[in-house]
C-alpha positions as a Markdown table, in Angstrom:
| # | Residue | x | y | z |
|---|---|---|---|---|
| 1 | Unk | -139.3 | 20.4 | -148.9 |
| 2 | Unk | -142.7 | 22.2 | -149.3 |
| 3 | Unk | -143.5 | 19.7 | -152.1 |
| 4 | Unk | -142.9 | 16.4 | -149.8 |
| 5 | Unk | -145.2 | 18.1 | -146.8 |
| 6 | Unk | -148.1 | 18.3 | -148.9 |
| 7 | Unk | -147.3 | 15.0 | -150.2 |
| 8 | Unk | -147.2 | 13.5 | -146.5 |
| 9 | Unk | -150.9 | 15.1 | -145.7 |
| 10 | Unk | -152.3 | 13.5 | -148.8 |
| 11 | Unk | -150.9 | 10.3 | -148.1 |
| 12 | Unk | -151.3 | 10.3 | -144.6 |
| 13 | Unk | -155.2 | 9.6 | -143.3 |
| 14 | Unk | -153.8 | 10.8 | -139.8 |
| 15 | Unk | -152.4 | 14.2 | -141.5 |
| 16 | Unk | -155.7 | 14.9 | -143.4 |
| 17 | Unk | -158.1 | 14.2 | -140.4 |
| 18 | Unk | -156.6 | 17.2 | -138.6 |
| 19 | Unk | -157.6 | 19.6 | -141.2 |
| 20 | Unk | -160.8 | 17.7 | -142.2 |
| 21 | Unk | -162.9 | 18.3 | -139.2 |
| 22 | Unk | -166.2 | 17.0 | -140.1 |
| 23 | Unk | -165.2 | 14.4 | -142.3 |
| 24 | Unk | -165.7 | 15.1 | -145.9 |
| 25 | Unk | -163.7 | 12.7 | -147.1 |
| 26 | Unk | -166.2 | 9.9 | -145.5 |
| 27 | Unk | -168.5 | 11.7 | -147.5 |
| 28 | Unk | -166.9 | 11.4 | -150.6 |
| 29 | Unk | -165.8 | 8.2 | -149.7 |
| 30 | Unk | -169.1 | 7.2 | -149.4 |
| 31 | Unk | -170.8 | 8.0 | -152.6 |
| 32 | Unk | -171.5 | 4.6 | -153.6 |
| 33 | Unk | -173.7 | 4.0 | -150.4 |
| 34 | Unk | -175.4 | 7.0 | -151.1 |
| 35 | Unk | -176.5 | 5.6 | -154.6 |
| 36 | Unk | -177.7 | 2.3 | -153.0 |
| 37 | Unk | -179.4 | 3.8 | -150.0 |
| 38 | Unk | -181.4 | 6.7 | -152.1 |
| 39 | Unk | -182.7 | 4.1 | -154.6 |
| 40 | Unk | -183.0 | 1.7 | -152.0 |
| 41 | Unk | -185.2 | 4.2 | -149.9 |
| 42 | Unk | -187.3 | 5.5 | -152.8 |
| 43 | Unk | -188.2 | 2.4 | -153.6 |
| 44 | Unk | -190.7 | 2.8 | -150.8 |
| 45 | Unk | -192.3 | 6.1 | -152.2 |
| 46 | Unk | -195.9 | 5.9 | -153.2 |
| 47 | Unk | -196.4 | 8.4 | -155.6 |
| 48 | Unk | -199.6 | 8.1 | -158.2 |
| 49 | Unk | -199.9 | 11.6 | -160.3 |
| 50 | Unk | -203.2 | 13.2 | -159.8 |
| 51 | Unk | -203.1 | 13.9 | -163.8 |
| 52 | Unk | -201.1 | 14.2 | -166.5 |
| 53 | Unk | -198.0 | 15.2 | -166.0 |
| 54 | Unk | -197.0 | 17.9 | -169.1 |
| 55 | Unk | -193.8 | 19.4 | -167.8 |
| 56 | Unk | -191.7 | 19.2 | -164.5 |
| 57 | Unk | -189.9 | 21.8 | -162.6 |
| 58 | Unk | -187.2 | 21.0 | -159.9 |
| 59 | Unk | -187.0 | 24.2 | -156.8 |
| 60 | Unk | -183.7 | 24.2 | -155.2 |
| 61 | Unk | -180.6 | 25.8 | -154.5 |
| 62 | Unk | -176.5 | 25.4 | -154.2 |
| 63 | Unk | -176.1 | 21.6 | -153.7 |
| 64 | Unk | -179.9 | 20.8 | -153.4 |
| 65 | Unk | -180.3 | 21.6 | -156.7 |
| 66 | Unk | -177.2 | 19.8 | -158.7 |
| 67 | Unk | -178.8 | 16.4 | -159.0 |
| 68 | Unk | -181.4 | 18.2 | -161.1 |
| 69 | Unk | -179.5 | 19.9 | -163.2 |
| 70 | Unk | -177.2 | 16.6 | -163.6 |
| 71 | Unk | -180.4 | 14.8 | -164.4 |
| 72 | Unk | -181.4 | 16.9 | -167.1 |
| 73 | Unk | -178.2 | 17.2 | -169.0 |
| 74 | Unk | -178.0 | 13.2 | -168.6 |
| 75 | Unk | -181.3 | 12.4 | -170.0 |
| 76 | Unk | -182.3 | 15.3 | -172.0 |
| 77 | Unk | -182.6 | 12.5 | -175.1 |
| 78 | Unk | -184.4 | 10.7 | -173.1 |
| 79 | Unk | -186.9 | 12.6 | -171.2 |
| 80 | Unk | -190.7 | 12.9 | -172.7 |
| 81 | Unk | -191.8 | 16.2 | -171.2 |
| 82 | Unk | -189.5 | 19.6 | -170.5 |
| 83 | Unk | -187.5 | 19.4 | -167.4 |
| 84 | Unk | -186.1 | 23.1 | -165.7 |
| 85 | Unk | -184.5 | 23.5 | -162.9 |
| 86 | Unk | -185.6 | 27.1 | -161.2 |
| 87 | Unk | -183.4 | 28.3 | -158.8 |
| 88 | Unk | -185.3 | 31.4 | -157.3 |
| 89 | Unk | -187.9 | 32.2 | -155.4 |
| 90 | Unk | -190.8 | 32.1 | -157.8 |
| 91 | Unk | -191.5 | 29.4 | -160.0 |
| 92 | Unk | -192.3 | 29.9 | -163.7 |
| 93 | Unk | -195.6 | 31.4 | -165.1 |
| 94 | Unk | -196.5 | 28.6 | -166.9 |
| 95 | Unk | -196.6 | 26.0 | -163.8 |
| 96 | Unk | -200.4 | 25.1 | -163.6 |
| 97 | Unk | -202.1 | 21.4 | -162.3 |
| 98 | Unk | -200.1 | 19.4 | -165.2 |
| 99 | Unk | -196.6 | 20.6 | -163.7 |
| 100 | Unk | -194.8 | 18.5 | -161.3 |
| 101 | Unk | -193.1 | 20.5 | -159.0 |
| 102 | Unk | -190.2 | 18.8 | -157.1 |
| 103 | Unk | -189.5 | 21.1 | -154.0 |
| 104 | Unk | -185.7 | 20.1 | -153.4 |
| 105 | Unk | -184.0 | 21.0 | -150.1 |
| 106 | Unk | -181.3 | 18.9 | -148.4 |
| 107 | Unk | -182.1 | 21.0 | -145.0 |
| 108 | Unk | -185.7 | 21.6 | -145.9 |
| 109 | Unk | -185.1 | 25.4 | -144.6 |
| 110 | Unk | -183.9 | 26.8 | -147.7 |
| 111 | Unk | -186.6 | 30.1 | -147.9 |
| 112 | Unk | -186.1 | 30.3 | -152.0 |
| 113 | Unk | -187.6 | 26.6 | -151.9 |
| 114 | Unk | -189.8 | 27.4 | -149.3 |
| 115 | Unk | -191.7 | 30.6 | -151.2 |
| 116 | Unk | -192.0 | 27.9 | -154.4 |
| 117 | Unk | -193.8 | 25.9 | -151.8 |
| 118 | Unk | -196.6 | 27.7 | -151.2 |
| 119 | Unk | -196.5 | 29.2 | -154.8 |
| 120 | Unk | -197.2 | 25.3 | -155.8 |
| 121 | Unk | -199.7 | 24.8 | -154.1 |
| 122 | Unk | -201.5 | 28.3 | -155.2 |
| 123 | Unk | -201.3 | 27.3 | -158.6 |
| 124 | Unk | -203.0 | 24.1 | -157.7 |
| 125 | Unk | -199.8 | 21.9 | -159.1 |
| 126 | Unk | -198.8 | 18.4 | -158.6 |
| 127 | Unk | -195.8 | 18.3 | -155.7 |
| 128 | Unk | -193.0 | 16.3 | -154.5 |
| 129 | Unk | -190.8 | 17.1 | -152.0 |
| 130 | Unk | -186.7 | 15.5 | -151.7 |
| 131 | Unk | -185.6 | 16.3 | -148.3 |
| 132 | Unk | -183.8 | 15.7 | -145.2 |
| 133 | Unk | -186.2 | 17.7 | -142.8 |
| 134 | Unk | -186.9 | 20.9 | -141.7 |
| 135 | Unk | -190.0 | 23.4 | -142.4 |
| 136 | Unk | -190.1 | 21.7 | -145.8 |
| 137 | Unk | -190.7 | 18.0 | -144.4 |
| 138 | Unk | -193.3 | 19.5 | -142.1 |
| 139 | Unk | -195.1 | 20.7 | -145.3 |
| 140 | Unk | -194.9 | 17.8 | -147.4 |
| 141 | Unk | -196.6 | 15.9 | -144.4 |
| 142 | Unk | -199.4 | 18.4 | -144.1 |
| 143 | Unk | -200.4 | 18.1 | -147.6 |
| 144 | Unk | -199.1 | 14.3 | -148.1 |
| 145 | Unk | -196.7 | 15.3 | -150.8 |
| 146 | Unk | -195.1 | 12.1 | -152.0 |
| 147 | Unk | -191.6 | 12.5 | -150.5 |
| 148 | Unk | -188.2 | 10.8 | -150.5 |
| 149 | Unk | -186.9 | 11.7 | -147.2 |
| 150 | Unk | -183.3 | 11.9 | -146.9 |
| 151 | Unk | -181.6 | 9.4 | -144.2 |
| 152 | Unk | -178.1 | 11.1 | -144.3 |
| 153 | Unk | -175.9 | 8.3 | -142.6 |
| 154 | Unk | -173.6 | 8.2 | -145.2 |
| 155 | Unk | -173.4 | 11.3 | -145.3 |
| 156 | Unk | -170.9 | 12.1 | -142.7 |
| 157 | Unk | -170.1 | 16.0 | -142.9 |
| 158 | Unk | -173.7 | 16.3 | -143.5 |
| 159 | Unk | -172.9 | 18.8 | -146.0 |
| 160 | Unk | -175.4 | 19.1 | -148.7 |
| 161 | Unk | -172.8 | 19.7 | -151.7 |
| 162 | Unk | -171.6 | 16.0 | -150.3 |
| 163 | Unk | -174.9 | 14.6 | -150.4 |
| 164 | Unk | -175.2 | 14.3 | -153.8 |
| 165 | Unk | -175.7 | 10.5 | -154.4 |
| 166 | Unk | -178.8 | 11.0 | -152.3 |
| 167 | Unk | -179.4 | 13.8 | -154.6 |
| 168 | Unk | -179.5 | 12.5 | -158.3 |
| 169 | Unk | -181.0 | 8.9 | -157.3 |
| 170 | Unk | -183.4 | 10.3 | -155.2 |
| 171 | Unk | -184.6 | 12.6 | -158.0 |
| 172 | Unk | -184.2 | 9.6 | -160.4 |
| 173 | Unk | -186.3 | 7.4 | -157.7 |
| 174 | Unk | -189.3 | 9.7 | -157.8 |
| 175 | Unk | -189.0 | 10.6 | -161.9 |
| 176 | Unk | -189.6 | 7.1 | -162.1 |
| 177 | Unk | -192.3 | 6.4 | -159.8 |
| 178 | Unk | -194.2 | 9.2 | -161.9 |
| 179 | Unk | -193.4 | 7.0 | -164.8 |
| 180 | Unk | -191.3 | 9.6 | -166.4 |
| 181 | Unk | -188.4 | 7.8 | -166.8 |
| 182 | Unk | -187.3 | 4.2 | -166.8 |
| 183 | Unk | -184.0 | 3.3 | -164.6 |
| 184 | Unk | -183.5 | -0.2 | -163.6 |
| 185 | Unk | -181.5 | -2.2 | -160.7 |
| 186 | Unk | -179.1 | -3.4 | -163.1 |
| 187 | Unk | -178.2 | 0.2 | -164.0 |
| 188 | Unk | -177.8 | 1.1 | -160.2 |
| 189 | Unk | -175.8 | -1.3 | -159.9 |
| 190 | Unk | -173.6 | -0.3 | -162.5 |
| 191 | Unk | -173.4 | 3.0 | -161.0 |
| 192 | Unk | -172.2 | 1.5 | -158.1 |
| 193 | Unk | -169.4 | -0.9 | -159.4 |
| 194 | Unk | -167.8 | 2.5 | -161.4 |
| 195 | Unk | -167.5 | 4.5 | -157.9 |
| 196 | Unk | -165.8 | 2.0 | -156.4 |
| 197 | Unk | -163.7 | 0.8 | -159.3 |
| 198 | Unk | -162.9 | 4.4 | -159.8 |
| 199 | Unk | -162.1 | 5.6 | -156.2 |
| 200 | Unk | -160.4 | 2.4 | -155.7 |
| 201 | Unk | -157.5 | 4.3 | -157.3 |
| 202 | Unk | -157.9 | 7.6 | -155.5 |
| 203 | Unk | -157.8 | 7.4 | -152.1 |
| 204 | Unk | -154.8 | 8.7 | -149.7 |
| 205 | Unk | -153.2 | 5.0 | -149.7 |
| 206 | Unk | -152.3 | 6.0 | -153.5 |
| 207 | Unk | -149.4 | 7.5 | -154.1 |
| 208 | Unk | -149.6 | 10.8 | -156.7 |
| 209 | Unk | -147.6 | 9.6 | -159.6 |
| 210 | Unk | -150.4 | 7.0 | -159.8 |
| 211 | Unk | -153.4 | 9.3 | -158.5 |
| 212 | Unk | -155.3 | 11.0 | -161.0 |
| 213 | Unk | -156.5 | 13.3 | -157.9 |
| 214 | Unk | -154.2 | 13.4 | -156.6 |
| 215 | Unk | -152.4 | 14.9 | -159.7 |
| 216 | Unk | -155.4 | 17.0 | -160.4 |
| 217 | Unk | -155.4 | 18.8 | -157.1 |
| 218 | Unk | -151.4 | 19.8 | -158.1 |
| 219 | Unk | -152.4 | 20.8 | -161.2 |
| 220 | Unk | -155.7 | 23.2 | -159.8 |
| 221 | Unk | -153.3 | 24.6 | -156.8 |
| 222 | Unk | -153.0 | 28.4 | -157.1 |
| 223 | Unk | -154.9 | 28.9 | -160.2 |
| 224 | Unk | -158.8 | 29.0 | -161.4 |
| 225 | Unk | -159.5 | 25.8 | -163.1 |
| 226 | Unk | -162.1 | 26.1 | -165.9 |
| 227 | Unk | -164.2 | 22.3 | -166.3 |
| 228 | Unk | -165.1 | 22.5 | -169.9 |
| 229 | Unk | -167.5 | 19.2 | -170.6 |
| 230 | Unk | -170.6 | 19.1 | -173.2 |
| 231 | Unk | -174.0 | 17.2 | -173.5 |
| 232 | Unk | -174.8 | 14.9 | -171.0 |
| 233 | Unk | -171.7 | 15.9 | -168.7 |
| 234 | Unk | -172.3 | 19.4 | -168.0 |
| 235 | Unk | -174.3 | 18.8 | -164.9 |
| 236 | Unk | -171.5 | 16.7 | -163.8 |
| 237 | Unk | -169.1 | 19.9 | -164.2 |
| 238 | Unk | -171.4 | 21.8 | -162.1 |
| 239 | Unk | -171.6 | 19.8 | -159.0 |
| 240 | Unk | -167.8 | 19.5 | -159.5 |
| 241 | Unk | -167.2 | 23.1 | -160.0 |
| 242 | Unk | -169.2 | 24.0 | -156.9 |
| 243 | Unk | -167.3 | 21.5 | -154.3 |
| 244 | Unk | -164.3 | 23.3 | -155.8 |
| 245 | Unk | -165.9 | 26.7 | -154.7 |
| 246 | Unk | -167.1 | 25.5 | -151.2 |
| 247 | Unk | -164.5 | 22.7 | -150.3 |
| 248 | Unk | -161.8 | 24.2 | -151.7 |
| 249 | Unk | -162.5 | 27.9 | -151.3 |
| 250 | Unk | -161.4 | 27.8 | -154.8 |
| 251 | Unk | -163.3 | 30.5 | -157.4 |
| 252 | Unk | -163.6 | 27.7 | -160.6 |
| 253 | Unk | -165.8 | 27.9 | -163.3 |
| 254 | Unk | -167.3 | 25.5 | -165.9 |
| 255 | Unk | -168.0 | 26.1 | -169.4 |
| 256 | Unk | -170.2 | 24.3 | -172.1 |
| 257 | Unk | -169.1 | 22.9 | -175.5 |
| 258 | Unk | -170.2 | 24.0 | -178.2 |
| 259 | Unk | -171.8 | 27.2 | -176.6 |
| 260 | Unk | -167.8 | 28.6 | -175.7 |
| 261 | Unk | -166.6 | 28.4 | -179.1 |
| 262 | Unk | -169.1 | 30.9 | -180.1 |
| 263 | Unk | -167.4 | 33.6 | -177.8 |
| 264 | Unk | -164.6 | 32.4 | -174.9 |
| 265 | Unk | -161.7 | 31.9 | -177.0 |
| 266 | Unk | -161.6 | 35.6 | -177.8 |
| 267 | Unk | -161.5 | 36.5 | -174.1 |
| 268 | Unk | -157.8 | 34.3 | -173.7 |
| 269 | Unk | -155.8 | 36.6 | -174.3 |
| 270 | Unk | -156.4 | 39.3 | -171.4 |
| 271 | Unk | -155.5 | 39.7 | -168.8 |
| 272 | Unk | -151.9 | 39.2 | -169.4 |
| 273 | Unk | -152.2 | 37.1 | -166.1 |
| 274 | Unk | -154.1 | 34.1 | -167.5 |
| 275 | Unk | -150.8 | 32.5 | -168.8 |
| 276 | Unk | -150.7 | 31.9 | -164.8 |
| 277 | Unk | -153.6 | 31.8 | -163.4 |
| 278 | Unk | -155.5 | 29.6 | -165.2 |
| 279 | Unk | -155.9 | 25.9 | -166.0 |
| 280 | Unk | -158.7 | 24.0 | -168.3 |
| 281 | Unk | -159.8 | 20.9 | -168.0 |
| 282 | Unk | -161.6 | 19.2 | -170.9 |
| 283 | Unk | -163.6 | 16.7 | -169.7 |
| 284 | Unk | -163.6 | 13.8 | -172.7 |
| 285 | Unk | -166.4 | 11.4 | -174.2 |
| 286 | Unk | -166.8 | 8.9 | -177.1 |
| 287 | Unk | -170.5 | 8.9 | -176.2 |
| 288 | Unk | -170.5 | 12.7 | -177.0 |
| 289 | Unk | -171.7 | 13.6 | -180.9 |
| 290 | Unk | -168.8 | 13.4 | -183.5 |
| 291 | Unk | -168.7 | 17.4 | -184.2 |
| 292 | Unk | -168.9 | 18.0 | -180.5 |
| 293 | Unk | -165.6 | 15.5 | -179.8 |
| 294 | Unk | -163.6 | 17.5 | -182.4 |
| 295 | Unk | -165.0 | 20.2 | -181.4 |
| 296 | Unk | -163.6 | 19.6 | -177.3 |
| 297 | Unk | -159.9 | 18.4 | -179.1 |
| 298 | Unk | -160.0 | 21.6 | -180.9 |
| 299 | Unk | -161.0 | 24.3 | -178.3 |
| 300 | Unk | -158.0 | 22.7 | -176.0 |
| 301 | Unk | -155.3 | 23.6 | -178.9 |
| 302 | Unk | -157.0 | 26.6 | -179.2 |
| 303 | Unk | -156.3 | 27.3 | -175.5 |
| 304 | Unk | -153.0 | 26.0 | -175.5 |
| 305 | Unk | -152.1 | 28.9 | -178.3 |
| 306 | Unk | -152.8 | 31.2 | -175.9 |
| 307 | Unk | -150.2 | 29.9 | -173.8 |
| 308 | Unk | -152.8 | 28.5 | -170.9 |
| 309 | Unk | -152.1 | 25.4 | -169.4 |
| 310 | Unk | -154.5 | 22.4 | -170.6 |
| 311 | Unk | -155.2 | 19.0 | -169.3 |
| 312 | Unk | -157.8 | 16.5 | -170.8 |
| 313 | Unk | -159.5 | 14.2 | -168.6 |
| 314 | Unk | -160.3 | 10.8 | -171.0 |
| 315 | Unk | -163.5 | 9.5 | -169.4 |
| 316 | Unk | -163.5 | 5.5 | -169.6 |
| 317 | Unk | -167.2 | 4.2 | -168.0 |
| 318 | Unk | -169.3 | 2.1 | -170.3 |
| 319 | Unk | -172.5 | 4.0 | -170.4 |
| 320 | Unk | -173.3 | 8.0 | -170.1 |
| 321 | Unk | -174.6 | 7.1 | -166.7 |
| 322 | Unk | -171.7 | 5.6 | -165.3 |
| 323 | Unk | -169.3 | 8.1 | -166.9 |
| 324 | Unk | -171.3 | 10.8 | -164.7 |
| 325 | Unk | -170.6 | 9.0 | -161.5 |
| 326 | Unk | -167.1 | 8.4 | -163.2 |
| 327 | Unk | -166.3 | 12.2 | -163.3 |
| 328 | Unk | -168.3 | 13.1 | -159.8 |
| 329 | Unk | -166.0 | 10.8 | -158.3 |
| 330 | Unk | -163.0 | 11.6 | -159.3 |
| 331 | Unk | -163.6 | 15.5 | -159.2 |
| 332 | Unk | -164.9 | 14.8 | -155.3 |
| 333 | Unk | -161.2 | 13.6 | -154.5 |
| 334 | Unk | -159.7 | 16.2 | -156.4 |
| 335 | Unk | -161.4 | 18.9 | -155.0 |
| 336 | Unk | -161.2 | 18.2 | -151.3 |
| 337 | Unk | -157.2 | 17.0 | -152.1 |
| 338 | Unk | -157.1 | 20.7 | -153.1 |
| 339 | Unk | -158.4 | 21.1 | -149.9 |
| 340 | Unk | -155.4 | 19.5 | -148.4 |
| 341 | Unk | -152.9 | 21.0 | -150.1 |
| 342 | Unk | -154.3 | 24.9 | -149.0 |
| 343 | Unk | -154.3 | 23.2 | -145.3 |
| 344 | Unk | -157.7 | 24.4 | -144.6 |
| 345 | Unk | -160.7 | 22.2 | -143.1 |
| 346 | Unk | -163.2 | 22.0 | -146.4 |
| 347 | Unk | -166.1 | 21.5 | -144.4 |
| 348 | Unk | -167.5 | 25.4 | -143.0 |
| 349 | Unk | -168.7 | 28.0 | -145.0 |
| 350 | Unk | -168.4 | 31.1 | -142.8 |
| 351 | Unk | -169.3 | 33.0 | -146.0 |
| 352 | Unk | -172.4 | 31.6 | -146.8 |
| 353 | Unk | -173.3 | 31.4 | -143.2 |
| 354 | Unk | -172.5 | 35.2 | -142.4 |
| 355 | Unk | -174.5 | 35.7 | -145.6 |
| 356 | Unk | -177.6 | 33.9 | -144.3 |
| 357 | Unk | -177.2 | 35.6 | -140.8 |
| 358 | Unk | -177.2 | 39.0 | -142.3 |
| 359 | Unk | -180.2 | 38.1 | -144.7 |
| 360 | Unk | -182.2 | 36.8 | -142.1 |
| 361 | Unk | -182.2 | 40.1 | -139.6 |
């Protein structure tokens, strides 16, 4: 009887827009729009570099910075200068006036990003700013930072973590206007065509038994899932892990191939609890290095020894791009399904809020 109720609220738009307040699943629904109207909208950015442009280091924090670090797993073969993501409040000793610093903050109030700010423009570096508003908006205007600012409308719960098409294409928008990287339409619109064909078999109208998510979100209930991914995926694991952690209250964790088979598998076997607690989820690749793909099928028998639950996640996009948006998508639906299932609204944060209450007395 329990099983069928939290069937009916995933299947039941009605059902889920009781618990789901502020409309998340718009947001996640509308990830594709996102990537059109970020690369759409920094297609208007002027940005000419005042010099060369030797390394580049992205400011942000929690879901401001995760289109960063997605970027820099994804393109790490690609990219001509180091690319770091600092999430702190002082940037690097080595930033000087051939560092492009990209001040990232989806509600442009964030004080870490705000103390790099000013550290920036001490050390006489070159800036860009990826925002929605705020103090930080009000900054990059003063000092005519070049600056894709954020239009959220399809962004619904106005969530940052949910924001993160803006996020990745508007980083990848302003990388290229620096003439750091090359991206073209045709790519975007690749992007595009994977969300949709890929939610297109997610969304509440689809039953479980043919809902990956769906599935998934079963699968994650009650226990800590670890994301295990490797090269140009990890930054895709990240964002997913932390909607797990804010959407579903849910304590996940994601772990790096081949850096865990240097050290987790010996940690499996205690506590006696893991047998039911947790699950991993290998996230698959062909477009990953041979020794790293055997190295993925072998860590998840290695797991299953142990007596831990496995389930492998066969990625099926046609490029490395793509196969990012691929798993973004389908871990957005899983994550706020899990959501569902714990019948809580996955929109507030009362933890992080009390948190930045407290901080700022």
């Amino acid at each position: 009887m329990e099983n069928t109720k939290k069937n009916s609220v995933l299947d039941s738009r009605e059902e889920i827009s009781k618990l789901d307040k502020s409309n998340v699943l718009g947001s996640v629904e509308a990830l594709a729009d996102q990537v059109r109207h970020a690369w759409e909208g920094t297609q208007s950015v002027k940005f000419s570099p005042s010099g060369n442009i030797y390394n580049v280091v992205v400011a942000g924090m929690g879901g401001s910075a995760l289109g960063a670090d997605v970027f820099k797993h994804l393109y790490a073969d690609r990219l001509p200068e180091p690319f770091e993501v600092y999430n702190g409040y002082n940037l690097p000793a080595y930033v000087d006036e051939d560092t492009l610093v990209i001040l990232s903050s989806y509600s442009g109030s964030t004080e870490e990003v705000l103390f790099c700010a000013k550290q920036a423009k001490d050390k006489g570096a070159q800036v860009a700013v990826i925002t929605a508003g705020g103090k930080l908006a009000e900054i990059a205007k003063t000092e005519n930072y070049p600056t894709y600012l954020i239009d959220p409308v399809h962004n619904p719960s106005n969530q940052p973590r949910m924001a993160i098409g803006y996020a990745i294409i508007g980083l990848i928008g302003l990388l290229v206007k620096a003439g750091l990287v090359k991206i073209t339409d045709a790519e975007i619109e690749e992007v595009i065509t994977t969300i949709i064909r890929t939610a297109e078999k997610l969304g509440p109208e689809t039953k479980q038994a043919e809902n990956q998510a769906k599935i998934l979100a079963y699968t994650c209930l009650e226990r800590r899932p670890i994301l295990v991914a490797s090269e140009f995926l990890v930054g895709a694991t990240h964002v997913a892990t932390n909607q797990f952690n804010e959407n579903a209250k849910l304590f996940a964790d994601f772990k790096v191939v081949p850096e865990l088979n240097h050290h987790l598998m010996e940690g499996l076997r205690f506590p006696a609890s893991n047998i039911g607690s947790h699950v991993f989820l290998f996230f698959n690749s062909e477009f990953y290095q041979p020794r790293n793909q055997k190295r993925m099928k072998l860590t998840q028998e290695i797991v299953e020894q142990n007596q831990i639950d496995t389930l492998a996640v066969e990625l099926q996009a046609d490029t490395k791009l793509t196969q990012v948006f691929e798993l973004i998508t389908l871990m957005s639906y899983t994550n706020f399904y899990t959501a569902m299932l714990e019948g809580i609204d996955p929109c507030p944060v009362p933890f992080v809020d009390q948190f930045k209450e407290e901080l700022g007395k």
